[in-house]
N, C-alpha and C positions, 0 to 999 in steps of 0.2 A: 265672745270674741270682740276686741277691740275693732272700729271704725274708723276711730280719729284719734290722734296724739297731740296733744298740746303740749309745748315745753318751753320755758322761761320766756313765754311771750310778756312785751312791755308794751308799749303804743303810747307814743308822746302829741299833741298840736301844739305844734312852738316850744313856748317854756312849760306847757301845763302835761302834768304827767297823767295820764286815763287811768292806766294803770299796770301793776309792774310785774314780771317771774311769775306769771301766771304756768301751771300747770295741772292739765287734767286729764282721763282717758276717759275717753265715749266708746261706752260697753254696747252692742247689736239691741235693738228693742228697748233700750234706756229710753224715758220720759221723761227731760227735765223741766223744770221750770227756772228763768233766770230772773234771779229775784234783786233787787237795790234801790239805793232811792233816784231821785230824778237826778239824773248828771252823772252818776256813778260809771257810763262807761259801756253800760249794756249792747246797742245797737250798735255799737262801736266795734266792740267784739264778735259778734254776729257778722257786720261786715269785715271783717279780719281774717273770717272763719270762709268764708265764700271767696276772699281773693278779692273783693272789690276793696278794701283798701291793706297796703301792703305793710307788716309791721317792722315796727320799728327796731326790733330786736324778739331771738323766738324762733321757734319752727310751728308750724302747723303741716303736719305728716296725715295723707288722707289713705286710708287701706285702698287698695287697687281696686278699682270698675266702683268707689261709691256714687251713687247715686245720690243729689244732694238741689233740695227748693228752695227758695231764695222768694219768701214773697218782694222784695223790693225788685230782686232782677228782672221780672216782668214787665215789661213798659210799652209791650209790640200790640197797642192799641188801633188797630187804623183802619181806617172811615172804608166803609165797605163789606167791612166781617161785619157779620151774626153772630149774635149771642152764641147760640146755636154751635154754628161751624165754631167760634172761638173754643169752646168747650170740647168739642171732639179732637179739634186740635192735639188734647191729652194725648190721644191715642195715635199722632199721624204717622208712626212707624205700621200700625195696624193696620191702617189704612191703605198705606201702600203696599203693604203686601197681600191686601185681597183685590186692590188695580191688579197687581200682577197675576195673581191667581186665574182674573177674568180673562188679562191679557192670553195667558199661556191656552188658558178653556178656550179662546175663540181661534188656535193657531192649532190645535191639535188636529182638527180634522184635515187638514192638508200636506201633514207631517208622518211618517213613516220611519221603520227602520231605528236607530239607533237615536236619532234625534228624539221621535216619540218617546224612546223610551225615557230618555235625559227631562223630557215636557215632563213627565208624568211622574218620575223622582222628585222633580223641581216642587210641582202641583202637590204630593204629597207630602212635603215638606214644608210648605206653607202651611197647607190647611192643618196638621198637626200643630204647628205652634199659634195657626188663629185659638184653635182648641184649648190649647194648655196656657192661654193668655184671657179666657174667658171674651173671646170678641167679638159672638154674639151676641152677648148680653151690655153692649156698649151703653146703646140706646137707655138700656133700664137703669145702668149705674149713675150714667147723666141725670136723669130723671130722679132720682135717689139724691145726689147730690145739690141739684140745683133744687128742690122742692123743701131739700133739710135748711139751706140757707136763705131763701126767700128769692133766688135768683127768677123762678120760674115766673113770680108775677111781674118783671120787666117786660118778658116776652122773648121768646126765644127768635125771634126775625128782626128785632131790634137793633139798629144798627150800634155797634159797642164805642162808637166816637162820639153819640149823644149819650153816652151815660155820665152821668153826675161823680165827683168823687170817690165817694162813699162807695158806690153803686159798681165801680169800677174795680176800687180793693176785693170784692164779696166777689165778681167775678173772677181775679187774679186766684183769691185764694180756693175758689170751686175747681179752677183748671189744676193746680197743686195739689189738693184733695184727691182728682181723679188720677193725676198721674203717679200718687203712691210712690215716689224715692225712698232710698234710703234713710236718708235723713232731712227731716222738715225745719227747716227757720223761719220762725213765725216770729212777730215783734206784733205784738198787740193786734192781735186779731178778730178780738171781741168789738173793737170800737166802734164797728159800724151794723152790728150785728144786734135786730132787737133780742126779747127775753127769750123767746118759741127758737130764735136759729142758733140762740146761745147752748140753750139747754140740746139742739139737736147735736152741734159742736160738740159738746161734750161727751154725748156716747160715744159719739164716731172718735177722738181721742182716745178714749179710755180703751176700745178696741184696735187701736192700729196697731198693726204690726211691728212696722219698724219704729226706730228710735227718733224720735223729736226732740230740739231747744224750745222751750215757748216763751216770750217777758209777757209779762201780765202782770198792771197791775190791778186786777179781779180776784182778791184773794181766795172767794170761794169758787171760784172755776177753776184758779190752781187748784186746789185742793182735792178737787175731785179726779183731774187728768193726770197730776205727776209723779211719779216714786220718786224722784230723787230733785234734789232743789241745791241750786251754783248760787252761793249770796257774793255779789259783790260791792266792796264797800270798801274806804281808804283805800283806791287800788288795791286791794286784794282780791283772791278767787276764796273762797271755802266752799265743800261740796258736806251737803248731807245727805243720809238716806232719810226718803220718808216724802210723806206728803209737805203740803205748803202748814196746816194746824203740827206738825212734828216738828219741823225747821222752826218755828217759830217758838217753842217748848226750848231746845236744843239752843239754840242762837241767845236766849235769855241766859240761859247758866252757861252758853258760851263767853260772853261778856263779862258776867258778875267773874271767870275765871281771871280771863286779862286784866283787870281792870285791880285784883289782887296782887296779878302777877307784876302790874304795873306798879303798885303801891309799895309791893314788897322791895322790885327793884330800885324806886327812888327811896326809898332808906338806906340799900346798901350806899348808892352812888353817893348821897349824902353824907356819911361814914366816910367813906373813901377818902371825897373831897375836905371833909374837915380834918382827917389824919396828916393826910399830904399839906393842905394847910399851917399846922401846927407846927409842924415837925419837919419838913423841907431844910430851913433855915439851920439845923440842930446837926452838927456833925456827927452826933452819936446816934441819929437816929436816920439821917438822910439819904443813907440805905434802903432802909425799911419803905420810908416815902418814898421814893424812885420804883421800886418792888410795885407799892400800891400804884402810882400812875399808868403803870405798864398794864395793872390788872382794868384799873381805868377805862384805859383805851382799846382792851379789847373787848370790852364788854358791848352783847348785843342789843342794842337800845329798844326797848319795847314803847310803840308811839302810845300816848295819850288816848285812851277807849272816847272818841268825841262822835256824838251823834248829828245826824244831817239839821239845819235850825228849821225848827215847825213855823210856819207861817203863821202869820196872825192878823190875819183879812178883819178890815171893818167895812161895811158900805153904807154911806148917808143918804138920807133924803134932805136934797138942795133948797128943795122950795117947796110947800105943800101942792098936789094940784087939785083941781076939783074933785067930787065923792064920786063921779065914771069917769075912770080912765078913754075910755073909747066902748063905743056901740056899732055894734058890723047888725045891718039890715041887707036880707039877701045877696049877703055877698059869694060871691062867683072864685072860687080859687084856682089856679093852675099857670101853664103856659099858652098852649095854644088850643086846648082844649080842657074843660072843666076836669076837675082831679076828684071831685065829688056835687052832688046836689048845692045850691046854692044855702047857704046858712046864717041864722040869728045868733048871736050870742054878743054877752055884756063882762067887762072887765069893770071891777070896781075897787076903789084904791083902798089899799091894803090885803087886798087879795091875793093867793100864792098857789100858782096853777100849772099840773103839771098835764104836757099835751101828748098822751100815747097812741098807740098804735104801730101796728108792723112795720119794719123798717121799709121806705119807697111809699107810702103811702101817701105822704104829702106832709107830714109835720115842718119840715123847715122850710118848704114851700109857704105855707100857712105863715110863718113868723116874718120870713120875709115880707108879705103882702100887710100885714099887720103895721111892720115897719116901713111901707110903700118905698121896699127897695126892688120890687117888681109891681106893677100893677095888676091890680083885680080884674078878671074877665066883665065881672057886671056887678051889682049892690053898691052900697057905700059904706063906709066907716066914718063915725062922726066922733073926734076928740075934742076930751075936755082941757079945756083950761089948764097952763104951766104944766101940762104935762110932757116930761124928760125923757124919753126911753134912752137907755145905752144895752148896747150890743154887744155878745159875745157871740161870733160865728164860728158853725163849727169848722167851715175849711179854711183855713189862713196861710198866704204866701209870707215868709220869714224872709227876708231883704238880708242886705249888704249892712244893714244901719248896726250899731253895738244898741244894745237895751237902754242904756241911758242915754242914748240921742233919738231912739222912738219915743221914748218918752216926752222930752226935753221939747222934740216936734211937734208937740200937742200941748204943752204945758211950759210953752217958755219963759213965762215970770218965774218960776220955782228956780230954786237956785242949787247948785249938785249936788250939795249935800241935800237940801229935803230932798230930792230925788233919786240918791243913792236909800238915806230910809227907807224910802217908798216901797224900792225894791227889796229893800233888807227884810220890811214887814210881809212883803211875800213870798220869802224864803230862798231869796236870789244871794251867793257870795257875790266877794269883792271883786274874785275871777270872773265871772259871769258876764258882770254889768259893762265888761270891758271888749267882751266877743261880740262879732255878727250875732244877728240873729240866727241866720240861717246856720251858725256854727253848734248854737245850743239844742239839744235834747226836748222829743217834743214836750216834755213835762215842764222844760224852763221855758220852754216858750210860754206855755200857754200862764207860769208865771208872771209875766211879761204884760200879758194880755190880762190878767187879773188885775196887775198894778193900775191899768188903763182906767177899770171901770172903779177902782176905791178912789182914786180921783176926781172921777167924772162927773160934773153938775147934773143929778141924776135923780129920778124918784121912779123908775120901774127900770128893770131888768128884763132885762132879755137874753136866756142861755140855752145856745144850740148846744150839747153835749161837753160840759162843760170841764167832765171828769176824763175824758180822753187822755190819756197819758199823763196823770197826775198820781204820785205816790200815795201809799195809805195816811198819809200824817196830812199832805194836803186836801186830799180828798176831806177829810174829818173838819178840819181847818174851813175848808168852804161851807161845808152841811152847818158848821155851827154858827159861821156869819149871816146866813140866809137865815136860820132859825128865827136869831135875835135883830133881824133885820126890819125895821118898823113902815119899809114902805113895799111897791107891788112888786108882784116876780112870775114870768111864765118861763117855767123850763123844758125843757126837753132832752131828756135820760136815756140810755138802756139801762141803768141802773133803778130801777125804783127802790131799794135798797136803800140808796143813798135822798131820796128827797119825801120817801113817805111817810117819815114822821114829822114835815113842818109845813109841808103842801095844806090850801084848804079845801080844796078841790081837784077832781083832773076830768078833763075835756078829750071823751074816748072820739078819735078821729074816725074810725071804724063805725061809730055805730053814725057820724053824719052821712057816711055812703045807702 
């Protein structure tokens, strides 16, 4: 049974077209995954699909009473809730119907007659549907949930207005979990989620019931949760069946099609045009040319097969610095309270170190204090000589500026053009460099922010999560500049995938507790 009807939806900003005639139907218990490169249009449509923005041309027809989660339309954080309460939250129609339940229990003994009996229909009728809604079992499904995603060791009496970004999404998307709609929109739900609540994520996908959208781009957690995968690319939609490894089979000899189909048609058009050419001019033939024009011009132009540009990240070292980076003696990590045991450790240059452990544990804590953008509760850290750090943070606010005037603010002797390459080399269009930031995709952002550090007078890196919303081609693009990168690097992943064949070391946070 169809859910959702899409029909020749388009969606424009300004002059740039997202994408056009889109049409699809969302079958009951379908799991898709929406797959494209970075800019393609994904979140866009997602938001199109919710009513939070309205298109531009299109229907979007939703079956009657669907049910439908929107991780972004959650935002009713406020100072006062618990973790705790926020999460039962899920359930507050349950909730109130067992107030009233108690309500109606504590009125009956004074009640008689024909009202008793109305009490006690009423009272019957609740507790049937607490029943058939499973709401005893509230408590355990919370627990189930928040223990799969790591929520639990925030603390559940925690106030949810001190939570961190990160830490905020994992709650947003546990209250969506538990409330079970119809249909789920997720946009990258992995990012904040280490390897243990990735992998619990996934079962819990692989079994739900109803139908999900999910973008990820995590090709092997697609793979495992989706049957059917939506690519979009040159504004288009195309739907396959199968996993993300089958789409990806399918989508090859889908190409090598077009790209015939394309070939074959500019030979005709070529024909055509050199017929008409010749022979226009020829009174005994100018017939026949007029004929061919006409066929010409009705002819359906199949675009050019062109692929998204792969980035091609370099990063230098500015200036050598001395053979230790920095030395932390007893140092004290956290805010207002230590976040573990006081700890030794030595960074030394050329080193490539990556920092794990459960998500919340304190890893970007750690890097910030590293980069004394918080201070240390107690110890020191003593650096070496010329040594650069540059920073990549994982949470960034995207401004009003276009890409090439953030850039430009940091690096104002460079002239536009080296600063349109800049961006060109990491896989930013012409379109691009020309938008807010806040207008781009978080994949071009953090483009954006890659250009920052191949600039940067730099000899150590510092990367909080740095693959968050980066396509498979950029993603690759990064792991192979780091590889060949001659100077130090501390990252922080939920991928280890992607950093453990060039890391030389990794620094378990877990076991300094």
């Amino acid at each position: 049974m169809s859910i959702l009807n899409v029909n020749n939806l388009s969606q424009m900003f300004g002059d740039k077209t997202v994408f056009r005639s889109i049409d699809f139907r969302l079958l009951k218990g379908e799991h898709v995954g929406l797959v494209g490169p970075n800019g393609a249009g994904k979140s866009t449509l997602l938001k199109v699909l919710t009513g939070e923005v309205i298109p531009g041309q299109g229907t979007v027809e939703w079956f009657p009473h669907i049910q439908k989660g929107y991780l972004e339309q959650h935002i009713d954080l406020n100072e006062g809730t618990t973790v705790r309460d926020y999460l039962r939250s899920a359930f507050v129609e349950l909730f109130e119907s067992e107030k009233e339940m108690i309500s109606i229990s504590s009125k009956m003994g004074s009640a008689g007659g024909e009202i008793l009996e109305s009490m006690l229909a009423r009272y019957a009728d609740l507790q049937e549907m607490l029943e058939a809604n499973d709401f005893y079992s509230t408590d355990a499904k919370i627990e189930e949930v928040a223990s799969g995603l790591g929520i639990n060791q925030l603390g559940y009496e925690t106030d949810v207005s001190k939570l961190s970004g990160g830490q905020r999404t994992k709650l947003l998307l546990a209250k969506l979990l538990l409330e079970k709609p119809d249909l789920l929109l997720l946009d990258e739900p992995t990012n904040y989620l280490d390897h243990l609540h990735i992998e619990w994520l996934k079962g819990y996908l692989q079994s739900y019931p109803n139908a999900f959208i999910l973008i990820s781009h995590d090709t092997s957690f697609l793979d495992r949760v989706v049957n059917i995968v939506y690519h979009l690319e040159h504004q288009t939609l195309t739907r396959y069946v199968g996993n993300y490894r089958q789409f990806e089979e399918a989508y090859k000899l889908r190409r090598q099609q077009i790209y015939q189909a394309y070939a074959k048609q500019q030979e005709e058009i070529k024909k055509l045009e050199t017929y008409i050419q010749k022979n226009k001019a020829r009174a005994s033939t100018a017939k026949q040319a007029k004929s061919r024009e006409k066929k010409l011009e009705k002819i359906d132009r199949i675009d050019k097969p062109v692929s998204s540009p792969r980035p091609h990240l370099a990063f230098n070292v500015s200036v050598e610095p001395t053979s230790v980076i920095f030395e932390a003696e007893n140092l004290s990590i956290g805010y207002e309270e230590p976040l573990f045991p006081p700890v030794d450790f030595k960074l030394r240059r050329g080193e490539k170190v990556a920092i794990t452990g459960y998500n919340g544990i304190g890893k970007s804590t750690t890097l910030k204090t590293l980069l004394g953008k918080i201070n240390a509760l107690g110890g020191r850290i003593h650096y070496g000589q010329r040594v650069l750090p540059a920073y990549f943070e994982q949470e960034w606010a995207a401004g009003e500026r276009t890409a090439i005037e953030e850039i430009w603010s940091v690096y104002p002797l460079m002239s536009q053009k080296e600063i349109r390459q800049a961006l060109a080399r990491c896989g930013l269009r012409s379109e691009h460099i020309f938008q807010p930031l806040n207008a781009l995709s978080g994949g071009e952002q953090s483009k954006v922010r890659l250009c920052h550090l191949m600039l940067a007078k730099s000899n150590w890196l510092v990367l909080d999560e740095p693959t968050n919303h980066l396509d498979g081609k950029s993603k690759e693009a990064l792991k192979e500049a780091l590889e060949t990168y001659r100077g130090t690097v501390i990252v922080v992943s939920h991928e280890s995938e992607f950093y453990e064949s060039w890391i030389t070391s990794a620094w378990d946070v877990e076991e300094w507790r």
